[in-house]
N, C-alpha and C positions, 0 to 999 in steps of 0.2 A: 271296524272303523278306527280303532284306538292303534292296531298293526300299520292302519297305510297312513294314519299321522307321524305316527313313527318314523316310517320309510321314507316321507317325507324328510322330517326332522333331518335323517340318515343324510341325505340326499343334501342338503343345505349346508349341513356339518362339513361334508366335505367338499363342496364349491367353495365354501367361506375359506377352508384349511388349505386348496388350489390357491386360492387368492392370495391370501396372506402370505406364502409360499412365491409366490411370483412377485410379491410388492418387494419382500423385503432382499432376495434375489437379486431384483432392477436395484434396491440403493444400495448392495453391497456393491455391486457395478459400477455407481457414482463414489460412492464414500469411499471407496478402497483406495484410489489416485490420491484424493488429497488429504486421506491419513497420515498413505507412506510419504508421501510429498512431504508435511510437516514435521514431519522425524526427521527432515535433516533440511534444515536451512540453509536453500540453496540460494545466491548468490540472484540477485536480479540485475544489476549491474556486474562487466567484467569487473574484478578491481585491477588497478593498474594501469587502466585506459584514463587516459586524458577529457578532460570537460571538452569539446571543441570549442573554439572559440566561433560562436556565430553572430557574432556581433553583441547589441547592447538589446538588453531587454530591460523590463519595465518593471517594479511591484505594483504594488494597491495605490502606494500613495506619488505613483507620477516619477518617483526617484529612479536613477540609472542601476542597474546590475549588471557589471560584468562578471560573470561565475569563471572566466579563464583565471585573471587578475585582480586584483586589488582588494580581495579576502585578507581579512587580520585571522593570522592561524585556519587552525581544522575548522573545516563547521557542517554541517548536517543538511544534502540535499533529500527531500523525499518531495515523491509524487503521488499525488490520490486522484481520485476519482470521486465526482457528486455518485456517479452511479454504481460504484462498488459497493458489493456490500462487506466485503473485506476491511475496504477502506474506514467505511462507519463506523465500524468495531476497534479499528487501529486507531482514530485519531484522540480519542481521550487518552490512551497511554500516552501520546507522543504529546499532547499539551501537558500534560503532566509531568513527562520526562523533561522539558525543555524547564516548566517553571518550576522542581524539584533539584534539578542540577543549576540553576539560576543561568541556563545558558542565556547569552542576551540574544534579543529577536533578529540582529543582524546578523548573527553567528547560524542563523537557520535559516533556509529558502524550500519553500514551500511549492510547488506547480501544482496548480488544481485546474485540473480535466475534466471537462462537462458544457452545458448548454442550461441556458434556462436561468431562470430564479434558484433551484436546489444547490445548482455548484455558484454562484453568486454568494448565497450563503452561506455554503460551505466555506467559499473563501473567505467573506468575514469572520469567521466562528475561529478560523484557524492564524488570522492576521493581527492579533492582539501577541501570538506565540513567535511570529519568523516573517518573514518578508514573502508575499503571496505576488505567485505570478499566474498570470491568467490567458486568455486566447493572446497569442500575438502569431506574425506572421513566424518569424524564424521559433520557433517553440518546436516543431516540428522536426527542423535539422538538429535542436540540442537534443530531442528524445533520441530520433534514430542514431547522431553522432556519439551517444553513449550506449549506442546498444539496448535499450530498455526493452525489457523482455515480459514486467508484468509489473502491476501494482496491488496491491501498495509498496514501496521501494521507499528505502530508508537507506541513507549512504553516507560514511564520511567524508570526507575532500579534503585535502592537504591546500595548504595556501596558492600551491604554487598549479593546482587543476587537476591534482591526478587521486581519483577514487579508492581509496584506501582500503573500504570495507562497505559491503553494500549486503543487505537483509531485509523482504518482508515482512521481517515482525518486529515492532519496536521493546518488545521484550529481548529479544536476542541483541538488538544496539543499544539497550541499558545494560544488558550484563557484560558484552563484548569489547563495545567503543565508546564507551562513556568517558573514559581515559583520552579519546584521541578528540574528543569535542574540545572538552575545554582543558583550557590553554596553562 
């Protein structure tokens, strides 16, 4: 009796050891892309390319943004996501980057991406830090008119529209472009 508890035993031992062999297999599969991905901070906006100008957009509170013109110096475009969870993780550093370097909230513009009560919030959460823009019709042409390739994106901007430096991580635009924010 004690040999075919065993054999069993045997037998479990190695389905378990198949298993765990196949699990971790599959996450090396997922984990491996955006290992190497994070080893080297790739560029989510071209830099170099121009803001288009798609007319006038909106923040939170009702006021005009043109992001072509009428910028005082560099200032810091990023885009999040309510539903990233990239984003979730990024946005305390970049509240912190912002009120750490004392950039002022006009010197930041904010796009939050989402539906719902979650990026509503979201947008409050981050509206205290930079100027938050939300659903509007041309939002659309200023994503694809900058080429936006993924979020979270963090990007300097020259006064005059044209993208200086652009990064996924707000670690990488506090060590890199912190210089080119403020003025």
């Amino acid at each position: 009796m004690s040999s075919a508890i065993s054999i069993v035993a045997l037998i479990f031992a190695a389905a378990s050891c198949a298993l765990s062999l196949a699990v971790a297999t599959r996450a090396k599969k997922i984990l491996d892309p955006m290992v190497e991905g994070s080893m080297i901070q790739r560029s989510t906006i071209e830099t170099g390319i121009n803001v288009p100008d798609v007319g006038a957009l909106y923040d939170h509170e009702g006021k005009e943004i043109d992001l072509h013109t009428g910028q005082e110096g560099n200032w810091i475009l990023a885009v999040l996501s309510s539903s990233c969870p990239g984003c979730a993780q990024q946005t305390p550093d970049y509240k912190r980057l912002i009120g750490t370097e004392n950039i002022p909230a006009t010197r930041a513009v904010t796009i939050v991406l989402g539906i719902g009560e979650d990026a509503d919030e979201y947008a409050r959460d981050v509206a205290q830090y930079s100027r938050v823009i939300r659903t509007q019709d041309n939002l659309d042409a200023l994503l694809s008119g900058i080429g936006l390739k993924s979020y979270p994106t963090f990007a300097v901007v020259t006064s005059d529209g044209v993208v200086k430096y652009s990064t996924p991580s707000v670690s990488a635009l506090a060590a890199s472009a912190k210089e080119l924010v403020v003025a």
